[in-house]
C-alpha positions as CSV (number, residue, x, y, z in Angstrom):
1,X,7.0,-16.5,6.9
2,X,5.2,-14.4,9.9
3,X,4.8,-10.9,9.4
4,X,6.7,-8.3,11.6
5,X,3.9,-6.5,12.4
6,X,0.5,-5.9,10.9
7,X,-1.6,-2.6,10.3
8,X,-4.9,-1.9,9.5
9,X,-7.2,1.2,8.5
10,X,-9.9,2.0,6.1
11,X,-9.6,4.7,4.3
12,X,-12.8,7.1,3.1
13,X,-11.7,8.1,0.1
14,X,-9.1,7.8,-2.6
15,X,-7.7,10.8,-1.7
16,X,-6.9,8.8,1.9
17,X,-5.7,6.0,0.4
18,X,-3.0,8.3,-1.3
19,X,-2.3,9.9,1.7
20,X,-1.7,6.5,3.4
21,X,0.7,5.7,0.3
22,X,2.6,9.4,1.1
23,X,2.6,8.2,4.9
24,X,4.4,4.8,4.2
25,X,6.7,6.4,1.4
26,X,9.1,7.8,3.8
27,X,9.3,4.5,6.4
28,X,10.5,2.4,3.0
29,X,14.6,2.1,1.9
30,X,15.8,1.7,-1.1
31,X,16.4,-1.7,-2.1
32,X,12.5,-3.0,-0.9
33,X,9.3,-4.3,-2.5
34,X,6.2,-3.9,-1.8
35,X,3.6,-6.3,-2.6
36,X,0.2,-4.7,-3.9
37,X,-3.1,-7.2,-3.6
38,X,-6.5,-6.8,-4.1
39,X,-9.1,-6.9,-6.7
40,X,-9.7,-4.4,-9.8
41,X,-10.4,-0.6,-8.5
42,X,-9.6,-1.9,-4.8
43,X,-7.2,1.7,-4.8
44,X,-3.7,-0.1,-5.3
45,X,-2.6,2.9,-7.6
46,X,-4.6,5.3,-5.6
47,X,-2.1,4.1,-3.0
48,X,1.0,4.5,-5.5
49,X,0.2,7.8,-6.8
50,X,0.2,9.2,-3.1
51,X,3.4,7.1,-2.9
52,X,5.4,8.4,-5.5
53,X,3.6,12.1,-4.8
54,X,6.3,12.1,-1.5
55,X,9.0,11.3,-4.5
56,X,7.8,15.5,-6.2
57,X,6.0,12.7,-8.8
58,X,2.2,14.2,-8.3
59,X,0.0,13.6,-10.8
60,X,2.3,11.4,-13.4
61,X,1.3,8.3,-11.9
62,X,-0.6,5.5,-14.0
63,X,-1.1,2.0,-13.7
64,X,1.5,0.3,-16.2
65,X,-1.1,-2.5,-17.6
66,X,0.1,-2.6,-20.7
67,X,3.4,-1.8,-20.3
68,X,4.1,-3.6,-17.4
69,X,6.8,-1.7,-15.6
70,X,7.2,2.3,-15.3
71,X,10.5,3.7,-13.6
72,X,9.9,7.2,-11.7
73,X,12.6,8.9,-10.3
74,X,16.4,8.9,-10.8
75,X,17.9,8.4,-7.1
76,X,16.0,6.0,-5.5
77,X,14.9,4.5,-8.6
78,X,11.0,4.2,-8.2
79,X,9.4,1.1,-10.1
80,X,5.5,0.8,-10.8
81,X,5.3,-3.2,-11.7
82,X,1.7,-4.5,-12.8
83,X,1.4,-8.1,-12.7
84,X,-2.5,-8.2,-13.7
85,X,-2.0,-9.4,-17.5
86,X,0.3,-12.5,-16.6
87,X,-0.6,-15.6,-16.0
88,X,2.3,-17.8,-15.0
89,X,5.1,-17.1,-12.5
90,X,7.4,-18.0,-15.3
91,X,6.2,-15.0,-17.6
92,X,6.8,-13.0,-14.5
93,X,10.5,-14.1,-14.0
94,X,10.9,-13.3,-18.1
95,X,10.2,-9.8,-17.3
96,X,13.6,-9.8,-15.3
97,X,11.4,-8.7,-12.1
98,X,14.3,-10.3,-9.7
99,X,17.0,-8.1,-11.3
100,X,14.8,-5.4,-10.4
101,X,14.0,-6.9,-6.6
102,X,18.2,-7.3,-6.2
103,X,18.6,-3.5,-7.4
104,X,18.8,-0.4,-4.7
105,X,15.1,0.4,-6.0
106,X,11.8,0.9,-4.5
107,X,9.2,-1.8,-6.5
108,X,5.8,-1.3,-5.8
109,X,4.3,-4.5,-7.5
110,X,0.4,-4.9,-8.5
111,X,-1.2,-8.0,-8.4
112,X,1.8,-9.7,-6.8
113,X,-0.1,-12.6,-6.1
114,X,0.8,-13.3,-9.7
115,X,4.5,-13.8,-9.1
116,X,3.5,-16.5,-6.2
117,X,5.3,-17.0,-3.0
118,X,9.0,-17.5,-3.8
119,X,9.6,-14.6,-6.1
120,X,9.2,-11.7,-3.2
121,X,12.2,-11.1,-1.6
122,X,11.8,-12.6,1.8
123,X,11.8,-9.1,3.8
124,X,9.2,-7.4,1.9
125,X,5.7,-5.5,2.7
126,X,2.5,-6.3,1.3
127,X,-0.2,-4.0,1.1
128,X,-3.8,-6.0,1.0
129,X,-6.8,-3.6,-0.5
130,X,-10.6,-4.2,0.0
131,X,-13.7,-2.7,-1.3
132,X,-15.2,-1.4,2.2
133,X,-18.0,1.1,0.6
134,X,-18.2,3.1,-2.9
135,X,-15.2,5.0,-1.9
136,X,-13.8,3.4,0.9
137,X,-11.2,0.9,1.1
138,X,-10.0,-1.4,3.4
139,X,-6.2,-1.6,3.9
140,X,-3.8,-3.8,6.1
141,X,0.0,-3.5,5.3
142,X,1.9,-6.4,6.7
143,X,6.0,-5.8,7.3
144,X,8.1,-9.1,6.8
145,X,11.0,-7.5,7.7
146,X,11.6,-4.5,5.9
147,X,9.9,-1.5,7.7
148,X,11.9,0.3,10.3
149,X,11.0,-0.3,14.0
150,X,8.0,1.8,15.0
151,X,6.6,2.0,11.4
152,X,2.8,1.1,12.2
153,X,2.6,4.8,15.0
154,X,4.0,6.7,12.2
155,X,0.8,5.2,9.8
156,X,-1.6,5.7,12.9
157,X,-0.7,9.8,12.9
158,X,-4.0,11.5,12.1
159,X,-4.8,12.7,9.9
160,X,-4.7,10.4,7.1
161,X,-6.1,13.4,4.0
């Protein structure tokens, strides 16, 4: 599948890559998943704390390792999915992931690259994070149909802190 569009930036700090998060927050219905990639510290819940801060959710943010799955929010339900302690696509489908995908949630998924290519719904976004620096990161979010028309200006808005 071809992404819709494509958007990069690189952000200086984490406290710009939660304000990128904030900034795509608004742009995303209920009902989508987006796909969170990158390696260990590369600021994917940086990027969901400033997320689910445009939710009133500021500061109760934390990656759900162990628990997997954390639901913020009533109305849109808001789900935190981390993938980074399962191995097979098949422990991911156990977790009843798709029943989540199929609700009128938001699911922001960690290490998605774990549930490989067919469990994403096929309109999506995925958010790709890099190690540019000590602090910086390098970010490219990639709509497969999912993001409203225009999305990638309303990222581009300075400034990004």
């Amino acid at each position: 599948m071809t992404a819709h569009g494509v958007f990069h930036v690189t952000t200086a700090s984490p406290e710009e890559t939660e304000a990128l998060g904030r900034r795509l927050a608004p742009l995303i219905s209920p009902g989508t998943v987006v796909g969170l990639y990158g390696d260990l510290a590369s600021g994917k819940t940086c990027f969901v704390r400033g997320f689910a801060s445009y939710f009133d959710l500021d500061g109760a943010v934390h990656s759900p390792t162990f628990t997997l799955i954390n639901r913020y929010c009533a109305e849109p339900a808001l789900y935190h999915v981390d993938l980074y302690r399962l191995e097979e696509v098949e422990e991911v489908l156990d977790l009843g992931i798709e029943e989540l995908f199929e609700s009128a949630a938001v699911c922001l998924v960690e290490w998605a690259e774990r549930a490989g290519d067919g469990v994403l719904p096929r309109a999506h976004v995925k958010a790709r994070f890099a190690h540019a620096g000590p602090a910086s990161r390098h970010v490219t979010i990639e709509d497969y149909g999912a993001l409203p028309e225009s999305w990638d200006r309303a990222l581009r808005q300075p400034p990004l802190a």
